[in-house]
Structures are given as C-alpha cells and as structure tokens.
N, CA, C and O of each residue as an XYZ file, in Angstrom:
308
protein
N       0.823     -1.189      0.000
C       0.000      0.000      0.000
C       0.863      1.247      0.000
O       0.404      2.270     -0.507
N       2.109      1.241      0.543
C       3.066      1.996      0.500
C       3.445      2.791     -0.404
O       3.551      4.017     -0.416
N       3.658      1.944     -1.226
C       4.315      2.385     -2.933
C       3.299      3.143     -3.749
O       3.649      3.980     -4.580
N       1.818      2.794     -3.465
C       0.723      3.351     -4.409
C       0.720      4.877     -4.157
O       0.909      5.397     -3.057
N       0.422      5.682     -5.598
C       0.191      6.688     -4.825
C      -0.978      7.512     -4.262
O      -2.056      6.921     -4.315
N      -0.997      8.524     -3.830
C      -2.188      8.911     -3.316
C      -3.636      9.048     -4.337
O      -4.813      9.102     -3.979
N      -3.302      9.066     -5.126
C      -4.803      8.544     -6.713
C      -5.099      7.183     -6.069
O      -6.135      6.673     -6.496
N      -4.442      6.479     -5.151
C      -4.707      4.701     -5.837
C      -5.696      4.493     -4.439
O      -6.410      3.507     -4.260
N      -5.552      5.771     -3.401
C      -6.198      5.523     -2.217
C      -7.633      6.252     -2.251
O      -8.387      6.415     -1.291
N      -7.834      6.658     -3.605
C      -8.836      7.980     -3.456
C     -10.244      7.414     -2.681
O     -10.857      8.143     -1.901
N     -10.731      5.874     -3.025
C     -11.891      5.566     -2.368
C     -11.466      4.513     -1.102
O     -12.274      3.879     -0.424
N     -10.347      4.497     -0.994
C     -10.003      3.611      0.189
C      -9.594      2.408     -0.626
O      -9.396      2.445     -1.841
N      -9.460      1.126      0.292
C      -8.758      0.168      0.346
C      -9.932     -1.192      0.856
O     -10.472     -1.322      1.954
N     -10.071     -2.138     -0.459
C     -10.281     -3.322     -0.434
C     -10.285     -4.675     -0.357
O     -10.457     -5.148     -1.480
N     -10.153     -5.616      0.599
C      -9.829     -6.955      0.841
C     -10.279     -7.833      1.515
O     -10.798     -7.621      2.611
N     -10.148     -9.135      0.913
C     -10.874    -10.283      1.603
C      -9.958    -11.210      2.042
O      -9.234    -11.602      1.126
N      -9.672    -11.826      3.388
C      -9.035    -12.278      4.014
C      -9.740    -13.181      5.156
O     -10.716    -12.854      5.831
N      -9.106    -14.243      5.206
C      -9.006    -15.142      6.074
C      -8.298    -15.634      7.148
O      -8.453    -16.440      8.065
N      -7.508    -14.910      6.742
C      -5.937    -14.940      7.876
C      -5.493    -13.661      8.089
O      -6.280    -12.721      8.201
N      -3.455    -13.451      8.200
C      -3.170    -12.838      8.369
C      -3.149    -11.044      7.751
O      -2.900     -9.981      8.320
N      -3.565    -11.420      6.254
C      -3.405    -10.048      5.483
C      -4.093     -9.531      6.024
O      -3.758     -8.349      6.097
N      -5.345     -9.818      6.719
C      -6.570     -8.634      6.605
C      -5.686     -7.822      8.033
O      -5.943     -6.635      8.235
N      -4.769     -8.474      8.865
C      -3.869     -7.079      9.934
C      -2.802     -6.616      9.471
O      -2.203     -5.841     10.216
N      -2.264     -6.875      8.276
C      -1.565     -6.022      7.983
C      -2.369     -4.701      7.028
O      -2.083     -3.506      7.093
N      -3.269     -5.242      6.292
C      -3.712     -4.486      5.353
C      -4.428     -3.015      6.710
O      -4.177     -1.814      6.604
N      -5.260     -3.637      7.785
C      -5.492     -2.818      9.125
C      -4.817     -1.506      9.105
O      -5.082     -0.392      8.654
N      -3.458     -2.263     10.022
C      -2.320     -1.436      9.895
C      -1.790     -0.604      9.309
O      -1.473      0.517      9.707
N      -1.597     -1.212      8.007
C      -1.309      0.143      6.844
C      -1.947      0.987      6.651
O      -1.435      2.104      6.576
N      -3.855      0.748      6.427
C      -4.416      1.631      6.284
C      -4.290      2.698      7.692
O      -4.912      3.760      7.680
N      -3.732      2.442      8.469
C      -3.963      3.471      9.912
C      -2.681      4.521      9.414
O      -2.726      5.681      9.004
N      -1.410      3.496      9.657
C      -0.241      3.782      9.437
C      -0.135      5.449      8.228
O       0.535      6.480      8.290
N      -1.113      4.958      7.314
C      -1.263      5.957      5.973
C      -2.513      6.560      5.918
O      -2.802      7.101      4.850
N      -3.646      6.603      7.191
C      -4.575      7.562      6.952
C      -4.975      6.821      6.066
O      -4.844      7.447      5.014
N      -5.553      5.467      5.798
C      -6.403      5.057      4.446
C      -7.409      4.925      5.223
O      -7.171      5.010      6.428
N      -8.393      4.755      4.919
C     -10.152      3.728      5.395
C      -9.860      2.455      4.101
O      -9.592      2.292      2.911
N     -10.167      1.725      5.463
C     -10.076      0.019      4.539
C     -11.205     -0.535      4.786
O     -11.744     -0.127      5.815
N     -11.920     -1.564      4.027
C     -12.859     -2.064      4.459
C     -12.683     -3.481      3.798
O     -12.557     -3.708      2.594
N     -12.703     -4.611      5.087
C     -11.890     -5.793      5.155
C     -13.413     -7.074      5.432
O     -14.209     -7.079      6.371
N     -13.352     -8.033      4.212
C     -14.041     -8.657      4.080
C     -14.062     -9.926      5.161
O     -14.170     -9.230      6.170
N     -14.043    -10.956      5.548
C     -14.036    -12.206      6.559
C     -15.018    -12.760      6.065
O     -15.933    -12.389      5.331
N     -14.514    -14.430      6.922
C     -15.643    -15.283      6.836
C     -16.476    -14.908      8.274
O     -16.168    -14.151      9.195
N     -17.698    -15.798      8.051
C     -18.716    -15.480      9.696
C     -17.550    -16.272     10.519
O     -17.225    -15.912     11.650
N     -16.968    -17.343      9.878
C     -16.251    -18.289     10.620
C     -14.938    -17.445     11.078
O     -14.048    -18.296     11.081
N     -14.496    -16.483     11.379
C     -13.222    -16.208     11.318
C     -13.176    -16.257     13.166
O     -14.056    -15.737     13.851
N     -12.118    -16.896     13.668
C     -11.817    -16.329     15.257
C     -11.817    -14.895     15.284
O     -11.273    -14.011     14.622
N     -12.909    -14.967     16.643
C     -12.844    -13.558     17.097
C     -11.814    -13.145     17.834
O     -12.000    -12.120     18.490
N     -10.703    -13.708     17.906
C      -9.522    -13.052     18.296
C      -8.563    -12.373     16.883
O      -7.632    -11.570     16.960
N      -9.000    -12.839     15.958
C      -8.201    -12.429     14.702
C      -8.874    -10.980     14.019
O      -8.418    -10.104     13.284
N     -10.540    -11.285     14.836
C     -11.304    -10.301     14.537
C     -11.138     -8.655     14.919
O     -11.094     -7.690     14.156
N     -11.068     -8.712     16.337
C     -10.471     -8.396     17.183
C      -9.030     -7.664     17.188
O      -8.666     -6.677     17.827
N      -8.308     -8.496     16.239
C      -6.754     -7.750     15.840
C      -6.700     -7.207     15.091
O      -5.635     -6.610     14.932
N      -7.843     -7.002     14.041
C      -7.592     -6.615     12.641
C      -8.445     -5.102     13.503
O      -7.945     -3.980     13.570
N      -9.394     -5.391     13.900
C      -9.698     -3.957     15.022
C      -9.056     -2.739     15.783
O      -9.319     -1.537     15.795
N      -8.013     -3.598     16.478
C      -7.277     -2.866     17.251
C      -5.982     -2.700     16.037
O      -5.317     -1.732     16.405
N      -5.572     -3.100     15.144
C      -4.611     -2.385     14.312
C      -4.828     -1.104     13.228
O      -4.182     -0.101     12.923
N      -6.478     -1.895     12.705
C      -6.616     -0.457     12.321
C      -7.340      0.517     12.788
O      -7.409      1.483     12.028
N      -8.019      0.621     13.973
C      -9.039      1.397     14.975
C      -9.714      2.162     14.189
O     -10.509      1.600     13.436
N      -9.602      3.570     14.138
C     -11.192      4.027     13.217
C     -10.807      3.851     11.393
O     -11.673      3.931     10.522
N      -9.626      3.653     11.182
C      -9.523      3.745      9.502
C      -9.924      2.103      9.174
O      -9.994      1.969      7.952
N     -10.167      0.994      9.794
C     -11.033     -0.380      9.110
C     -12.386     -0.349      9.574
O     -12.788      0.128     10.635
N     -13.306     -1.126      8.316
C     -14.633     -1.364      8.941
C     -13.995     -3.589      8.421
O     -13.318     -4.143      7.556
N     -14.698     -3.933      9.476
C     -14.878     -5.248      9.351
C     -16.519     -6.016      8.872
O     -17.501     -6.127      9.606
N     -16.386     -6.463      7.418
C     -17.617     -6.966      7.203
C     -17.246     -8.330      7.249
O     -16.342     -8.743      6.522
N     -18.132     -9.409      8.391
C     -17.601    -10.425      8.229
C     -19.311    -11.337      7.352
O     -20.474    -11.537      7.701
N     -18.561    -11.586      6.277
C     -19.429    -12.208      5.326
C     -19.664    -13.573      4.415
O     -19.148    -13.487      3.301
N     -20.235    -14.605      4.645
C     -20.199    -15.643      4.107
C     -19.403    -16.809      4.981
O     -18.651    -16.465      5.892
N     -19.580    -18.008      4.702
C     -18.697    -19.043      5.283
C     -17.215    -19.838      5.071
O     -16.615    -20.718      5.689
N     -17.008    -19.181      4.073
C     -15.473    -19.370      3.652
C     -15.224    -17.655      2.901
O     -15.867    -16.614      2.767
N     -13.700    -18.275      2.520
C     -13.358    -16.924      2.431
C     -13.228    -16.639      0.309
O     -12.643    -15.808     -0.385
N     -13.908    -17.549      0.076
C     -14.054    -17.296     -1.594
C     -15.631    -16.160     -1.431
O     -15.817    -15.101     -2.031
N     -16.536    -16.818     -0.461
C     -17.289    -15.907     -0.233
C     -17.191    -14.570      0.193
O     -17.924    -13.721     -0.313
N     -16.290    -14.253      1.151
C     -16.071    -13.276      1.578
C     -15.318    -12.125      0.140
O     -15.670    -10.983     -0.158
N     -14.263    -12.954     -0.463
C     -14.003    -12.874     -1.697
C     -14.820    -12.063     -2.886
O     -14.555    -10.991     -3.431
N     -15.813    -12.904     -3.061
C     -16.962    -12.583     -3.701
C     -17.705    -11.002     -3.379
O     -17.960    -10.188     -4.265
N     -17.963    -10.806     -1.962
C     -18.920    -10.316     -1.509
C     -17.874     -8.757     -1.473
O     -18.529     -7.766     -1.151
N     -16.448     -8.510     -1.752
C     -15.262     -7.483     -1.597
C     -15.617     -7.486     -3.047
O     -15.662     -6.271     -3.240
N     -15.832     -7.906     -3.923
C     -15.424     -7.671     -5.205
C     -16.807     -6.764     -5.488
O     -16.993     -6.250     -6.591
C-alpha cells in the first residue's frame, strides 16, 4: 500500500481475508490515513477479529461475510 500513490487511495482500500493479510492491510491503512474495508468469513476467530480492530481502529470497517473466504471474496469484489 506503500508504494501506491495517493490517486490509488482515493476511495479507500479493499480486501478479503481469512488470515493474516486482513492485519496487515489494518495497519497500513492506519499507518497511511487510508479507510479500509476488510471482508471475513462469519467463521473467522474472534480473536483475529479483534486484531484486525485494534490495528486499524477508526480507519477499518470489518464486514464479516459468508462461510469461507471465496465468499467473503466474492462479496469485496
């Protein structure tokens, strides 16, 4: 997210994750003032939930959507 430039952030930042990306992607968006909005499964641990929260505090919204993460996938696109 680093490298993009500020055109590439104009509506924010999109992704569907199951694991670890969706806290880094968090992070960055805080790190850089982005708003991200980060897809999940319903299934995801709420401790992972939870992290992707506290990394990006008000710049992520968490939609957790569908039961795997092709769904969640789907539902970001």
């Amino acid at each position: 997210m680093k490298i993009l430039s500020s055109k590439g952030f104009k509506g924010g930042v999109v992704c569907a994750s199951a694991g670890n990306h969706a806290q880094v992607v968090a992070f960055a968006g805080k790190e850089l003032k982005v708003k991200g909005v980060i897809f999940r499964p319903l299934t995801t641990p709420r401790q992972k939930v939870n992290q992707v929260r506290m990394f990006g505090e008000k710049f992520t919204e968490i939609k957790l959507i569908g039961d795997t993460c092709d769904e969640s996938y789907h539902a970001a696109k």
